[in-house]
C-alpha positions in Angstrom: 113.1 96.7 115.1 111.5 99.1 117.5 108.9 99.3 120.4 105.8 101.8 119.5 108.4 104.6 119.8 110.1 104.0 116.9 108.3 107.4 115.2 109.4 109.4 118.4 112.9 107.8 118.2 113.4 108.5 114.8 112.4 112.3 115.1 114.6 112.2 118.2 117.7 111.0 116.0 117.4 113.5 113.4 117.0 116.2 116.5 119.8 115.8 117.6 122.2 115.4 114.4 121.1 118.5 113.6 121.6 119.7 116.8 124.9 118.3 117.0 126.0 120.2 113.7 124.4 123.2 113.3 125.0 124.6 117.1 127.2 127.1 117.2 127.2 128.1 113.9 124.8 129.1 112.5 122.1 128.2 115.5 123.4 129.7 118.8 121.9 126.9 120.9 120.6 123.7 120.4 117.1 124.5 122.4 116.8 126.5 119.4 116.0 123.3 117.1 112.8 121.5 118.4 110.1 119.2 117.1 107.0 121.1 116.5 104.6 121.6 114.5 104.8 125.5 112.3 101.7 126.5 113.9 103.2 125.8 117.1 107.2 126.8 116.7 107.1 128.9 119.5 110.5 130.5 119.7 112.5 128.1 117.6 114.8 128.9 114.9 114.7 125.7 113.4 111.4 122.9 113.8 111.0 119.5 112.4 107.7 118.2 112.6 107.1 114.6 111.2 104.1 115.6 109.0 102.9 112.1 107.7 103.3 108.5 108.4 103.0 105.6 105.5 103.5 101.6 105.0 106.4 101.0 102.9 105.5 98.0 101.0 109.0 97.2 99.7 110.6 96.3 103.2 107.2 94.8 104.4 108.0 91.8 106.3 105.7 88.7 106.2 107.5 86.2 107.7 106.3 85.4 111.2 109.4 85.4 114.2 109.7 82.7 116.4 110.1 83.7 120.1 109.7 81.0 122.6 106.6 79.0 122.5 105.0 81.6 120.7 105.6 82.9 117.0 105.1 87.5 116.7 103.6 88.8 113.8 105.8 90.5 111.6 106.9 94.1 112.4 105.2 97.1 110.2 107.5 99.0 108.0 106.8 102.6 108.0 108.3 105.5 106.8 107.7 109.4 108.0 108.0 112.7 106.5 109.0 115.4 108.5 109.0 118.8 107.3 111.8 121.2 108.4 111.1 124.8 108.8 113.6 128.0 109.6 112.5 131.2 111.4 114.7 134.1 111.6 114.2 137.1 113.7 116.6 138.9 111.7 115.1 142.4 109.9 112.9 142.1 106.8 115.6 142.7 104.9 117.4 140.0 105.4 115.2 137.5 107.3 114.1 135.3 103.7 118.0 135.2 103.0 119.0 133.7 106.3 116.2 131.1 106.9 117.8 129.9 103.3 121.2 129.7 104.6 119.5 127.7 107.7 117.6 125.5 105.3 120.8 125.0 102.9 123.0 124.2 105.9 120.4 121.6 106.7 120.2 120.3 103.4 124.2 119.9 103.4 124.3 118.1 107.0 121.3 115.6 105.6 123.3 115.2 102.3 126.5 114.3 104.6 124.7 111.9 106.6 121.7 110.3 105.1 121.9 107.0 107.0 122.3 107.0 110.9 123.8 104.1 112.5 124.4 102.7 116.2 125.1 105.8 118.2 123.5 108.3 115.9 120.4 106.8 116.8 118.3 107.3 119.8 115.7 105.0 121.8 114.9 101.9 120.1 116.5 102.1 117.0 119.8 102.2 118.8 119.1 98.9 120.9 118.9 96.9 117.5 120.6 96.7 114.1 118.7 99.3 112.8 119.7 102.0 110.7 117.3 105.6 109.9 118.0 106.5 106.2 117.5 109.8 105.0 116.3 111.2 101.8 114.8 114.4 100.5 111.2 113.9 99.2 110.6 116.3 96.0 107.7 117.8 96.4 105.9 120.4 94.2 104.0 123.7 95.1 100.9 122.0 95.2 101.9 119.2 97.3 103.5 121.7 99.8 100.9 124.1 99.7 98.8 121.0 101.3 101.5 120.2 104.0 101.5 123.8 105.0 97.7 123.8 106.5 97.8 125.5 109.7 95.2 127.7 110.4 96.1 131.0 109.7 100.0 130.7 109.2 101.0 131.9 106.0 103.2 129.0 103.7 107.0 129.5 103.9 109.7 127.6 102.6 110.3 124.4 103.6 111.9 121.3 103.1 110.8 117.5 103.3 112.5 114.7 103.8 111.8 111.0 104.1 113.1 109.0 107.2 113.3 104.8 107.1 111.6 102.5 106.9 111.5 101.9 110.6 110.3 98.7 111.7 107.0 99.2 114.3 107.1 95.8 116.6 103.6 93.8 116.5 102.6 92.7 119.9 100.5 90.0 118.4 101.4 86.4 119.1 100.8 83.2 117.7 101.1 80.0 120.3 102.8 77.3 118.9 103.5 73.7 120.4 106.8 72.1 118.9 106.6 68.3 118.1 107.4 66.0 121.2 106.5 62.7 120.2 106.3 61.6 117.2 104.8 57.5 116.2 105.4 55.5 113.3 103.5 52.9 112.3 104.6 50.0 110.0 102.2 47.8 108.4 103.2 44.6 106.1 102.5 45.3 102.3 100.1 42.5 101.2 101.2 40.7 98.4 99.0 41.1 95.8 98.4 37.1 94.2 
């Protein structure tokens, strides 16, 4: 279970994996893959950019924790789709070509490791027994087309994939008084005549 960073945790934990594999080869330095939006990739090679954030009503939780005197609301399962984007600066010649290889390289590393564990995990996630799977989400033109509004930048390749469920803490608390004294009252049965 997480705090209220769990989404920046998350995005933080698939940072730096792909940091971790894709730096030197083929990303120089690992500055050069960032979170950020496309509109706003500044001089990145590679940016993720969690794009949308949804329940997930199959690991929805409903039972209430005890903690204390006091019983928390269940935590909110969520899962985020982040969208993954190469830039090359390489000549128009062969720029399209190697912001595939980026993408297919990052596609092979997410294949490799679609569920992060203990000390692939950052923040939050990390503390607890959590664990960030990792699966592409198949979208179609249309769809992308949609995810791909910003302003003027013109669509390019992409891919999406889906990270959780992570589980967003509730800070809402029950009180609850346990049972201290309990009394039992016995009373004859009357005899019926």
């Amino acid at each position: 279970m997480g705090s209220y960073t769990v989404i920046a945790d998350a995005g933080a934990s698939l940072l730096r994996l792909l940091r971790e594999q894709m730096t030197p080869d083929p990303v120089l330095r690992p500055e050069l893959i960032g979170m950020a939006s496309p509109a706003d990739k500044g001089d990145l090679i590679l940016s993720l950019y969690i794009c949308s954030v949804r329940e997930n009503n199959e690991a929805r939780r409903s039972d209430m924790l005890l903690e204390g005197d006091v019983l928390r609301y269940p935590p909110r399962a969520i899962d985020l789709e982040c969208l993954i984007t190469a830039y090359s600066n390489a000549d128009i010649l062969t720029r399209t070509l190697d912001e595939h290889r980026l993408l297919g390289k990052v596609a092979q590393i997410l294949y490799d490791n679609s569920i992060l564990r203990g000390t692939s995990l950052e923040g939050t996630l990390a503390e607890s027994d959590s664990e960030l799977r990792i699966a592409p989400v198949n979208y179609g033109v249309e769809e992308m087309t949609r995810l791909w509004q910003f302003g003027d930048a013109p669509y390019k390749l992409s891919l999406v994939y889906r990270l959780g469920p992570v589980l967003l803490d509730s800070n809402r608390v029950k009180p609850v008084s346990r049972v201290v004294e309990r009394r039992i009252t016995m009373r004859e049965k009357e005899r019926g005549g």
